[in-house]
C-alpha positions as CSV (number, residue, x, y, z in Angstrom):
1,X,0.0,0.0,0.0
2,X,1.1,3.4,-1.2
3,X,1.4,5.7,2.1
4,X,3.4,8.9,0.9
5,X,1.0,11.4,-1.3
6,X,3.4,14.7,-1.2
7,X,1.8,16.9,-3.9
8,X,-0.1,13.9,-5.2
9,X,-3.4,15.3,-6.9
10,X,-6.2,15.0,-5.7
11,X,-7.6,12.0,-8.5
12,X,-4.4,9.5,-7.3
13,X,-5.3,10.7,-3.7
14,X,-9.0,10.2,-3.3
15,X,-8.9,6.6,-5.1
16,X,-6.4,5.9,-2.6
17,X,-7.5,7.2,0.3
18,X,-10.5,5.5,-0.3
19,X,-8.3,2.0,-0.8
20,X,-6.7,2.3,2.4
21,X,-10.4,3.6,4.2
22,X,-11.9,0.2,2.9
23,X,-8.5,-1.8,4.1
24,X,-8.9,-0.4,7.4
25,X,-12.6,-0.9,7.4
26,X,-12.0,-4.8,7.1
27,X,-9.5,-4.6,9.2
28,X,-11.8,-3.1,11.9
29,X,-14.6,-5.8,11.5
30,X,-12.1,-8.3,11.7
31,X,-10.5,-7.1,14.9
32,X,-14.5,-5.8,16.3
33,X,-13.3,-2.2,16.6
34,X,-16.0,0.1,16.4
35,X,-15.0,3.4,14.0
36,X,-16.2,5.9,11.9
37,X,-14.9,5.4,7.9
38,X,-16.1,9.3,7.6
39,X,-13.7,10.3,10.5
40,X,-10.3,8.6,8.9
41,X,-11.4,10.0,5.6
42,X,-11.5,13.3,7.2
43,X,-8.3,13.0,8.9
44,X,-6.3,11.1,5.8
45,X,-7.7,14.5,3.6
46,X,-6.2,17.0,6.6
47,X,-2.8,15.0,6.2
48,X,-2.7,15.8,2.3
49,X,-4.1,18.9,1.9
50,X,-2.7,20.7,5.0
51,X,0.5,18.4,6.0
52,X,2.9,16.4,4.2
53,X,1.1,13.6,2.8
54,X,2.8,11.0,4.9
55,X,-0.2,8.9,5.9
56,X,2.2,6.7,8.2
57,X,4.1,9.3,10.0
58,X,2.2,10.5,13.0
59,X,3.4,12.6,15.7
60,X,1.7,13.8,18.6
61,X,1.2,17.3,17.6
62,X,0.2,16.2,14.5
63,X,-3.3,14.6,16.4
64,X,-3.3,17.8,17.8
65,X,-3.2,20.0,15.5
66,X,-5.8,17.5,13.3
67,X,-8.6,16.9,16.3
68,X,-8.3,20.3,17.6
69,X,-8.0,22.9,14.6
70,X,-9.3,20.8,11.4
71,X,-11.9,19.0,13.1
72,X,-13.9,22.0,14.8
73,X,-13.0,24.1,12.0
74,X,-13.8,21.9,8.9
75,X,-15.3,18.7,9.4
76,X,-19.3,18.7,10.3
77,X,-20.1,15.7,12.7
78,X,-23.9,15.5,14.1
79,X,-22.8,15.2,18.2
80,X,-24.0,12.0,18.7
81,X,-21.0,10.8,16.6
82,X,-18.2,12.9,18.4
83,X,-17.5,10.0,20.8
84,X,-16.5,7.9,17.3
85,X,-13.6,10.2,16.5
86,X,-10.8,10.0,18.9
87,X,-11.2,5.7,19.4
88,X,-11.4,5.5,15.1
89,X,-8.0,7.4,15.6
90,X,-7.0,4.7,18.0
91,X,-7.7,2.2,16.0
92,X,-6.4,4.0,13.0
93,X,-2.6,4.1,14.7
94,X,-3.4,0.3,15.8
95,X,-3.7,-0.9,12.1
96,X,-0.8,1.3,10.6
97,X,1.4,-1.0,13.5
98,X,-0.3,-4.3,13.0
99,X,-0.2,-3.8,8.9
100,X,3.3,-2.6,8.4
101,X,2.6,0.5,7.3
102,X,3.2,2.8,10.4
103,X,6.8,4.9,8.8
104,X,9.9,4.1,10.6
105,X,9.8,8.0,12.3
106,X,6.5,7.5,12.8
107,X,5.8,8.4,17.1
108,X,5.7,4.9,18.9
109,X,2.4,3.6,19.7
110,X,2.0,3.7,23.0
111,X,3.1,7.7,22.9
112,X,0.1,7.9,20.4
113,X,-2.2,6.6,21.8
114,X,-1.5,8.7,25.1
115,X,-2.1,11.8,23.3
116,X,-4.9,10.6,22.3
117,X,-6.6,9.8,26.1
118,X,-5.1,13.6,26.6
119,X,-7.1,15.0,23.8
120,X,-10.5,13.4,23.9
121,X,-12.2,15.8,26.2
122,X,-11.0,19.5,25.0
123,X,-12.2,17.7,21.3
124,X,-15.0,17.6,21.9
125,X,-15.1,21.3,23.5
126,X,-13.5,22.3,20.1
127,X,-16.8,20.4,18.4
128,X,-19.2,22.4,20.8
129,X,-17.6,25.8,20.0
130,X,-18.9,27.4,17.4
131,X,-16.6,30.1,17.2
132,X,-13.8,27.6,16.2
133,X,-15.8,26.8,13.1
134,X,-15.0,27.3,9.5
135,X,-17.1,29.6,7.2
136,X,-18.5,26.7,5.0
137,X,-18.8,24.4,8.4
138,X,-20.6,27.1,10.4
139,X,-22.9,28.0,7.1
140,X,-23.8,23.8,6.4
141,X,-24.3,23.5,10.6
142,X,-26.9,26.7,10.4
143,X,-29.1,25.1,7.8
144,X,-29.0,21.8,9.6
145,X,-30.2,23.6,12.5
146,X,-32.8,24.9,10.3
147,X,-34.1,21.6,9.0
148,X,-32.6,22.7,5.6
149,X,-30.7,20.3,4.0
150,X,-27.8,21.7,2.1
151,X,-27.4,19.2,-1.0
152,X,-30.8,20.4,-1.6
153,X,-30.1,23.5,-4.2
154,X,-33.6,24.9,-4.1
155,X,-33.8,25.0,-0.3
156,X,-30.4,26.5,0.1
157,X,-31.4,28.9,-2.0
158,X,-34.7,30.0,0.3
159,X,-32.6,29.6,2.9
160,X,-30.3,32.2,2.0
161,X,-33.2,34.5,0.5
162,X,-34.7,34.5,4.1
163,X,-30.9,35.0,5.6
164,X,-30.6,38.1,3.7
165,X,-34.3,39.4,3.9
166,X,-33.6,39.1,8.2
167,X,-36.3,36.4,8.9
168,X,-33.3,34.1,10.4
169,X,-31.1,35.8,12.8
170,X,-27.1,35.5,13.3
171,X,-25.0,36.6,15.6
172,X,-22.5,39.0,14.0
173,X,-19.8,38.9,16.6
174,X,-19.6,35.0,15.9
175,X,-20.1,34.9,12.5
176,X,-17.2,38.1,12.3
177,X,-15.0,35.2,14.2
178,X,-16.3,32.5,11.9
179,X,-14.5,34.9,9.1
180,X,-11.9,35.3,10.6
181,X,-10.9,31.5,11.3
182,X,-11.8,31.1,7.3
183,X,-9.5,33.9,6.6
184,X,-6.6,32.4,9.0
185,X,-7.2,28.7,7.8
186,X,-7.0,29.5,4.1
187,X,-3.4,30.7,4.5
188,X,-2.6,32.2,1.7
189,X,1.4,32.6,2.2
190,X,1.2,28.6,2.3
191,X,3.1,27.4,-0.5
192,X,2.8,23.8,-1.6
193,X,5.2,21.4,-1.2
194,X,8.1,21.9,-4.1
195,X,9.7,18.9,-6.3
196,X,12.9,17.9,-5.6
197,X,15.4,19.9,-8.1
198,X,19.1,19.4,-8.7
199,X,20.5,22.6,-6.7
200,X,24.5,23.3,-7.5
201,X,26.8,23.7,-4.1
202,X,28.1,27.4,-3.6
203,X,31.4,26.5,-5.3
204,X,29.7,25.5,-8.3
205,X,27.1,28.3,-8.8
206,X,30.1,30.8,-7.6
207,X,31.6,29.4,-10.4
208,X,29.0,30.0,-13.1
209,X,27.9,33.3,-11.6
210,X,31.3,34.3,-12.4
211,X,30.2,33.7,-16.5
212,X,27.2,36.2,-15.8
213,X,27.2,39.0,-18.6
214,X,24.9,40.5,-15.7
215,X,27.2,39.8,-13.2
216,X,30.6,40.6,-15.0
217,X,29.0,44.3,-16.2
218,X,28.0,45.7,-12.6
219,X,31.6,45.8,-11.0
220,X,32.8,47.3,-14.5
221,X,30.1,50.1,-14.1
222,X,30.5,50.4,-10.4
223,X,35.0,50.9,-11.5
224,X,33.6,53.2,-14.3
225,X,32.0,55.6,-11.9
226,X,35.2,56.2,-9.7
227,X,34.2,59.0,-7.3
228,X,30.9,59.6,-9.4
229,X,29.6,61.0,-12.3
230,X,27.5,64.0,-12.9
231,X,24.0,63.3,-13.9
232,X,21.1,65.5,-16.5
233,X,18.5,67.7,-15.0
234,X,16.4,65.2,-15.5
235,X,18.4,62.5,-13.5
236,X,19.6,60.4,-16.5
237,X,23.1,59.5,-17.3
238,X,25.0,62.5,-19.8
239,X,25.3,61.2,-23.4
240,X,28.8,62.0,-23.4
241,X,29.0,59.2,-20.5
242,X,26.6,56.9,-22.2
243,X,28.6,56.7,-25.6
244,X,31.7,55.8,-23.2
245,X,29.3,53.1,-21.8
246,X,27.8,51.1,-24.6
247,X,31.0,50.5,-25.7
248,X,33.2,49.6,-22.2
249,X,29.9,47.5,-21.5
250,X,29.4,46.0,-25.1
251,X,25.7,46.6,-24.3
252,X,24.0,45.9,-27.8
253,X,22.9,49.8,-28.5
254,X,22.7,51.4,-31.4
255,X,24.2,54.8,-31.0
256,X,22.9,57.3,-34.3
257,X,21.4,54.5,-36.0
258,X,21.2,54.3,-39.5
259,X,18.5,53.3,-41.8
260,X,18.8,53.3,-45.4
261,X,20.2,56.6,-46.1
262,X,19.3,58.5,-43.0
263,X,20.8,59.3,-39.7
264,X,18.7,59.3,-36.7
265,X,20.9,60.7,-34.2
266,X,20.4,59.6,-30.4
267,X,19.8,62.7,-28.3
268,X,19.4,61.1,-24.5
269,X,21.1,58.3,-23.0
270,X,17.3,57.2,-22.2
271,X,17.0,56.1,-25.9
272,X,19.5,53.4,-24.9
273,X,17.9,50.6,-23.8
274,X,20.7,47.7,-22.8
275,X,22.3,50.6,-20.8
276,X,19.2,52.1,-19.4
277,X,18.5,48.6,-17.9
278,X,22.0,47.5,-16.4
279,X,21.9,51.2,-14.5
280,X,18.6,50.8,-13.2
281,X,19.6,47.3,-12.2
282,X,22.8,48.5,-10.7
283,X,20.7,51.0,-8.6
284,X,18.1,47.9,-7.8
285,X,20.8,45.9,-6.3
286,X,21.9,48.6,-4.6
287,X,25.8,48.4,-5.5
288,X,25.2,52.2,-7.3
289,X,22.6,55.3,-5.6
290,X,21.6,58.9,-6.6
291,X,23.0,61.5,-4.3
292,X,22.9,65.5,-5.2
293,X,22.5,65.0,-8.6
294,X,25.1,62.3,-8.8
295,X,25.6,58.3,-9.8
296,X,28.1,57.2,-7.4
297,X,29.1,53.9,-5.8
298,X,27.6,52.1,-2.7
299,X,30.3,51.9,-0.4
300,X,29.4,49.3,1.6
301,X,28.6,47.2,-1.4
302,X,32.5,46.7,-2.0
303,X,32.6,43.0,-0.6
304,X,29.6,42.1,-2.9
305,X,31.1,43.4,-5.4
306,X,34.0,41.1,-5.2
307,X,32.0,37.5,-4.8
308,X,30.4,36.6,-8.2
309,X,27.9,34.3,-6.2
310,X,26.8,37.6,-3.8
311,X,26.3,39.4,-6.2
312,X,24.5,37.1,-8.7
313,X,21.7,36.8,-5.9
314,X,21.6,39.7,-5.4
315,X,20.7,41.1,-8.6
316,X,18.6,38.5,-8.9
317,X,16.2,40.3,-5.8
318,X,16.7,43.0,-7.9
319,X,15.3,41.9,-10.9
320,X,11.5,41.7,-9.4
321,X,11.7,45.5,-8.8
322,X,12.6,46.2,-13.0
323,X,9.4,46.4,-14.5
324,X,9.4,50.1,-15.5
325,X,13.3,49.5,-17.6
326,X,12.3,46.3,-18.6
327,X,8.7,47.4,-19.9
328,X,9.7,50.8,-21.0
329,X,6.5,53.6,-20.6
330,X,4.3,55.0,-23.4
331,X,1.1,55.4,-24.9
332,X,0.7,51.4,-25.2
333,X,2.3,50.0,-21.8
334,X,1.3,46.1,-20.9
335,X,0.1,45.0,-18.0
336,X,3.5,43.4,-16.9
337,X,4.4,47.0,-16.4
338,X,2.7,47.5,-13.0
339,X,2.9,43.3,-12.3
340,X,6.5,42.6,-13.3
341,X,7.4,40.9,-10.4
342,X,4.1,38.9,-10.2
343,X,5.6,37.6,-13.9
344,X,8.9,37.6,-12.9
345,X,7.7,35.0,-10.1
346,X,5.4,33.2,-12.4
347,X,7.9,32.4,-15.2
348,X,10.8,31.6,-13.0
349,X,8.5,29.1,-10.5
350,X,7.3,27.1,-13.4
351,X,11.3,26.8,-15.1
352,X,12.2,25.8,-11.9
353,X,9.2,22.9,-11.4
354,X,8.9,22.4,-15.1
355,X,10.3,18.6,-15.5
356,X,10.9,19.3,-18.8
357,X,12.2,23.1,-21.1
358,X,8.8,25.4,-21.6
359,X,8.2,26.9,-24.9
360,X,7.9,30.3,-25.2
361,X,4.2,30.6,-25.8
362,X,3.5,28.7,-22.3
363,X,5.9,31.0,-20.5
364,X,4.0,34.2,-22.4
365,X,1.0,33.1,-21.3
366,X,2.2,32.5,-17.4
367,X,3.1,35.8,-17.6
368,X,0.2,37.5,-19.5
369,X,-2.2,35.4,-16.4
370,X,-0.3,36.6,-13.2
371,X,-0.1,40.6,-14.6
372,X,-3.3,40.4,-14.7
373,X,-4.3,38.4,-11.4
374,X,-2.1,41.3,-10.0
375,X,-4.3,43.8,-11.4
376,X,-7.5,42.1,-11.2
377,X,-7.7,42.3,-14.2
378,X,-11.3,41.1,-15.8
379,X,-11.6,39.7,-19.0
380,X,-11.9,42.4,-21.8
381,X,-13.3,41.7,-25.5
382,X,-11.4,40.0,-27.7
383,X,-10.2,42.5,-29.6
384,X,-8.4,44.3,-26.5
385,X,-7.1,41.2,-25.6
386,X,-5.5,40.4,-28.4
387,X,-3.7,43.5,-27.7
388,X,-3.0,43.5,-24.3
389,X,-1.8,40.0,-25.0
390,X,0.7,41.4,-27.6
391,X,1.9,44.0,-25.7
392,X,2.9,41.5,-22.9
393,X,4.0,39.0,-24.7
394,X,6.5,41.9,-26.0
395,X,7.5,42.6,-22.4
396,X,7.7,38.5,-21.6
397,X,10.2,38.3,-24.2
398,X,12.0,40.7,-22.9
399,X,11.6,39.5,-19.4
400,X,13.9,36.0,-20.6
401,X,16.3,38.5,-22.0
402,X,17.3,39.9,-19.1
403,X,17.2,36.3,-17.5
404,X,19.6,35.0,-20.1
405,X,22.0,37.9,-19.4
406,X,21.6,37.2,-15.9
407,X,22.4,33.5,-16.6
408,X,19.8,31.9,-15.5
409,X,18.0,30.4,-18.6
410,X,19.2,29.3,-21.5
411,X,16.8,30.0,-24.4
412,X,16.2,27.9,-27.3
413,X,14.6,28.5,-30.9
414,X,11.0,27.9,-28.9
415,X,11.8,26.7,-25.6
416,X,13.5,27.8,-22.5
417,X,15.1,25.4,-19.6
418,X,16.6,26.9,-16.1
419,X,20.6,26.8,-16.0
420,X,21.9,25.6,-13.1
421,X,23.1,29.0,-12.0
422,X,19.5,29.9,-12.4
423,X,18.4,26.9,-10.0
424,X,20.3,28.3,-7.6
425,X,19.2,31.7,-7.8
426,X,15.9,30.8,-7.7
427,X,16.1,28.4,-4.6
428,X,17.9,31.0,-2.4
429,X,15.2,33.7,-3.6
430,X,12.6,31.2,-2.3
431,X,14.1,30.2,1.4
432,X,14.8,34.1,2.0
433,X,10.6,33.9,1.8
434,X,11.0,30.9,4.2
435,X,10.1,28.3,1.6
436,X,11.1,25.1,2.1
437,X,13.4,23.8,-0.9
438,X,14.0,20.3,-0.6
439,X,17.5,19.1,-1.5
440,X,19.4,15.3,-1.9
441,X,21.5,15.9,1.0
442,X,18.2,16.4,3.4
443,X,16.8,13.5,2.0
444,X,19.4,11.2,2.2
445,X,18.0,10.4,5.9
446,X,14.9,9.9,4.7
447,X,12.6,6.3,4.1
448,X,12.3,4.7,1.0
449,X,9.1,5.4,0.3
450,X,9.7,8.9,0.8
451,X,12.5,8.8,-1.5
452,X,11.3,7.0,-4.1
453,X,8.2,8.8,-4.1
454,X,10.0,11.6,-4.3
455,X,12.1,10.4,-7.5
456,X,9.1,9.4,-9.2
457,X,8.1,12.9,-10.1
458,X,11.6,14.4,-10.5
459,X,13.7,14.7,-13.5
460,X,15.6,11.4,-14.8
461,X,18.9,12.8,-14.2
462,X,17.7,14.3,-10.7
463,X,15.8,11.1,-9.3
464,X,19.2,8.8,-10.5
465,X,21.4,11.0,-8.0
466,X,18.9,11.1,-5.3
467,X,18.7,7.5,-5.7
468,X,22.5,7.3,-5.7
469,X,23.1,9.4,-2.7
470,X,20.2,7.6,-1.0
471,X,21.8,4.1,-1.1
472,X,25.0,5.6,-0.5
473,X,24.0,7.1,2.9
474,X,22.4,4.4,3.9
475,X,24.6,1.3,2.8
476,X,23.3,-1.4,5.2
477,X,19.8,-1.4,4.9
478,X,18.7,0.2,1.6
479,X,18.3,-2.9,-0.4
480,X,16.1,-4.7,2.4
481,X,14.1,-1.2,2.7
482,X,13.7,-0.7,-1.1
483,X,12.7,-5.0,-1.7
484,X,10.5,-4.3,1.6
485,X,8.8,-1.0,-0.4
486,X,8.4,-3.1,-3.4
487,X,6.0,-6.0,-1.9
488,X,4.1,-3.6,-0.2
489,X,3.1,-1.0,-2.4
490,X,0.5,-0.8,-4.6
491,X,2.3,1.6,-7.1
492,X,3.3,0.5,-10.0
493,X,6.4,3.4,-11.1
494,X,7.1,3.4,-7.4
495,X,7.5,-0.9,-7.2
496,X,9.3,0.2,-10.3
497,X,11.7,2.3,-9.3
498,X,12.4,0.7,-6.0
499,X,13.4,-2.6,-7.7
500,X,15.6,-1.4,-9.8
501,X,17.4,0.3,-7.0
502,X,17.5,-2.6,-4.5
């Protein structure tokens, strides 16, 4: 039997979920323990969508936080069926221990089923308090109240036209605390669990950061500034100084650009676009700053400066805040303008997830979607979407330019894949946010399920090291564990996988 669901969706989930409720259902009978197939369902759905996924590894705190915050604020139970929850648990951790299938960190039994004497009464408090419920818990509980049964769409709907004409009372102050558990259990800042991806050591990604057009150009600009330069009125680089620039930085632009026979002479150093973008990316990162008129260096950004790596990261962080160089402004500005670092996000999370290169339309379209989530952006017709879409497919594009610069894609004739370097950038960026980003060397103490469940939805090349390092870490037992995983699963890639490792 299968017991690790990590970011399993929710159709390989629910089927088995619903295996392993029947399992334990026969199980039960056989044994003559009296439980509640509703109340493991609820619990084995708390585990996937709001823990880990590891339906064999229990912990104390884990029945905590399950009978005292998801029960009373998610699951509806009539209370004549309270007194089923906490002895289905029981017996729940009983059949994990007599089947096999309790994980090897799993808490020992006896020191679960402790916690579970200790929790039985202030569960059933929790049930009784209504100000612990969820929105769509304290709503389903009201019409039950009501005699209304909610599957039934027409008396819902009276039910609610009565709510909202008065002629059924609430009480305000709970329901404003029923909003705000709703509000606190939705969570948005959770993130979902991330694959495992290949992440380079620092020595590594020092190294390619050192190979960054991005990273190679900022110190040159920083020595080019010396004491500081003197800026325009209008707080843009002197053209003078610009010329000097586009060619010490070999930054692609066109200076008095000629088109057939005609010279269209550049008049601001804000018609350069390559160089308009490193300065403001300089100033981003803060290694350069405005001061009376003047573009002078950051002082105290000397020791960045000197380590490629440092640097590198640091202009990544910078990146998000680009949108206005990046974009440029006009009469016809896209929406990835005023969202750029909801795109910048967007198209970096999915090169870094992506199993596989993205082509360009799918990384467009990522883009194009988060802008306008950002905004709130509704629908318009479809001839100004056709045009909003242009115009940020235009900035998109632009968007992986800077990446490649940066080093951190490599872009194809219609695709784009994450460089290493890029990898790296992207999993320090996300645990500065406090994201977990799981790596090889964390998982190397891990079980084999866990591990091979984990290499089943990573990259070949990714899942062939973590298998690798796995067995390597763990030289005495990792073939009994992996033949072990094998009979007992009901996965096909994962008995797969674990075979051909053991």
């Amino acid at each position: 039997m299968r017991m690790v669901y990590t970011s399993a969706p929710d159709q390989i989930f629910i089927s088995a979920r619903d295996r392993l409720v029947r399992r334990f259902d026969r199980w039960a009978r056989r044994h003559r323990r009296p439980v509640d197939a509703f109340v493991l369902e609820s619990l084995l759905d708390h585990r996937w969508a709001d823990g880990d996924g590891l339906l064999g590894r229990w912990q104390p705190e884990d029945l905590e936080d399950a009978l005292l915050d998801w029960f009373p604020r998610q699951v509806t139970l009539p209370p004549e069926q309270w007194a089923a929850v906490t002895p289905t648990v029981r017996a729940f951790v009983d059949f994990l221990f007599d089947q096999d299938l309790a994980d090897r960190r799993c808490a020992d039994r006896h020191l679960l089923h402790v916690a579970l004497d200790k929790l039985a009464a202030p569960f059933a408090d929790g049930m009784a308090d209504q100000s612990r419920y969820g929105l769509a818990k304290f709503w389903t509980g009201r019409m039950l109240h009501e005699g209304v049964d909610p599957s039934d769409q027409a008396a819902a709907e009276r039910f609610i036209a009565d709510l909202h004409a008065g002629r059924i009372a609430v009480d305000e102050d709970l329901l404003n605390q029923v909003l705000a558990n709703h509000l606190l259990g939705a969570d948005p800042d959770r993130h979902p669990p991330l694959p495992l991806v290949a992440v380079p050591d620092d020595d590594t990604l020092r190294g390619l950061a050192a190979e960054s057009v991005v990273v190679r150009r900022l110190p040159e600009l920083v020595r080019w500034l010396g004491d500081g330069r003197i800026l325009t009125t209008t707080g843009r680089l002197r053209l003078a100084d610009a010329r000097e620039l586009v060619a010490l930085l070999e930054t692609g632009d066109v200076l008095d650009a000629v088109i057939g026979d005609r010279v269209f002479k550049t008049r601001s150093s804000d018609e350069l676009y390559g160089l308009t973008v490193l300065v403001a990316w300089a100033r981003a990162a803060r290694v350069i700053r405005v001061v009376k008129g003047r573009l002078v260096p950051v002082k105290s950004a000397a020791k960045v400066l000197g380590d490629p790596l440092a640097l590198a990261r640091r202009a990544f962080t910078a990146l998000f805040e680009l949108g206005e160089a990046v974009c440029g402004a006009g009469w016809a500005e896209s929406v990835l303008r005023w969202r750029f670092d909801d795109a910048v996000f967007a198209v970096t999370m999915a090169l870094f997830i992506a199993p596989e290169p993205l082509e360009n339309d799918e990384l467009r379209r990522l883009a194009y979607q988060a802008a306008c989530d950002g905004l709130g952006l509704g629908p318009g017709s479809e001839e100004q979407e056709r045009g909003w879409r242009q115009l940020a497919d235009n900035d998109t594009d632009r968007l992986l330019d800077q990446l490649a610069r940066l080093g951190a894609i490599e872009k194809g004739e219609a695709v784009v894949a994450p460089t290493p370097l890029g990898v790296g950038l992207l999993a320090g960026h996300l645990r500065e946010q406090d994201v977990t980003v799981p790596t090889i060397d964390q998982l190397t103490d891990e079980t084999a399920e866990v591990v091979v469940a984990t290499a089943t939805g990573s990259p070949a090349e990714t899942a062939a090291a973590l298998m690798h390092a796995w067995r390597a870490r763990n030289p005495a037992t990792a073939s009994s564990e992996l033949r072990a995983l094998a009979e007992r699963t009901d996965d096909p890639e994962h008995r797969r996988l674990a075979q051909a490792y053991a």
